[in-house]
C-alpha positions as a Python dict, from the first residue, in 0.01 Angstrom:
ca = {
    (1, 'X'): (0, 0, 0),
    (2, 'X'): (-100, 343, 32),
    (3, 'X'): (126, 640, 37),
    (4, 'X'): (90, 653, 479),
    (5, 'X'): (232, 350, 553),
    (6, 'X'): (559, 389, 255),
    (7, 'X'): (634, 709, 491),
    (8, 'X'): (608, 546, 790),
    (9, 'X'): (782, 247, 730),
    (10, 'X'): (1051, 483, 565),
    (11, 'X'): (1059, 682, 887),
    (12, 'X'): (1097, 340, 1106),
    (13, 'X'): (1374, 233, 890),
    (14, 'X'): (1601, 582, 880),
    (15, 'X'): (1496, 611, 1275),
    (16, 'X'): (1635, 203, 1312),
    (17, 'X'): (1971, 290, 1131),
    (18, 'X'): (1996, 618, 1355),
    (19, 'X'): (1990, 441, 1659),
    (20, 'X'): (2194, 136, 1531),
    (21, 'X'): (2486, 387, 1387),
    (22, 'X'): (2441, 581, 1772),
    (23, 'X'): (2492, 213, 1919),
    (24, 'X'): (2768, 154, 1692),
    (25, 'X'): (2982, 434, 1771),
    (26, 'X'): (2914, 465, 2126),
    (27, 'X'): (3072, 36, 2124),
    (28, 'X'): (3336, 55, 1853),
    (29, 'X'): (3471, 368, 1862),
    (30, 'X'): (3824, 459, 1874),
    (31, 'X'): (3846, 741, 2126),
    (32, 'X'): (3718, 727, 2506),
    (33, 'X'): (3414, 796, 2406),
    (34, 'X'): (3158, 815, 2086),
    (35, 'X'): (3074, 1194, 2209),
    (36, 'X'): (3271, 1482, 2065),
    (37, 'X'): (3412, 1549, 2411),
    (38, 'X'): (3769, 1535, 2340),
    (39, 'X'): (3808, 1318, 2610),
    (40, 'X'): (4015, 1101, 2387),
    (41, 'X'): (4296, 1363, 2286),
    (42, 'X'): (4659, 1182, 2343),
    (43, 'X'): (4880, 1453, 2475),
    (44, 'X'): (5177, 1249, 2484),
    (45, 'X'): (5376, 1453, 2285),
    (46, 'X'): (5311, 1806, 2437),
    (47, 'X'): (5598, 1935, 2656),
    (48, 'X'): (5531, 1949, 2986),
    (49, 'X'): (5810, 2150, 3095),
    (50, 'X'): (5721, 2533, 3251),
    (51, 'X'): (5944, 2803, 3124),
    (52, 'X'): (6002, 3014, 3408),
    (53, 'X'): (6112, 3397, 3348),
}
C-alpha cells in the first residue's frame, strides 16, 4: 500500500471512533444530556428559602 491510502484509512478510522464516542455519550450518559449544558445539575440541596431584610 502506498503512503495515501495508510492516511486515509487512518483518517476513516479516528473519524469512525469520533462519531461512535459522540453516539456513545449522547445514549449512555449520566446527566440530561451528553452536551456541556448543565442541564443535568441536581440542586436538591440548595436552600430555597429568601432572606428577607
Amino acid at each position: 500500500m502506498n503512503i495515501q491510502a495508510i492516511i486515509i484509512i487512518v483518517l476513516f478510522v479516528a473519524a469512525v471512533f469520533y462519531v461512535g464516542r459522540l453516539l456513545y455519550k449522547s445514549l449512555f450518559s449520566k446527566k440530561s444530556c451528553g452536551s456541556n449544558c448543565k442541564c443535568g445539575i441536581d440542586f436538591s440541596n440548595i436552600d430555597t428559602q429568601k432572606q428577607s431584610k
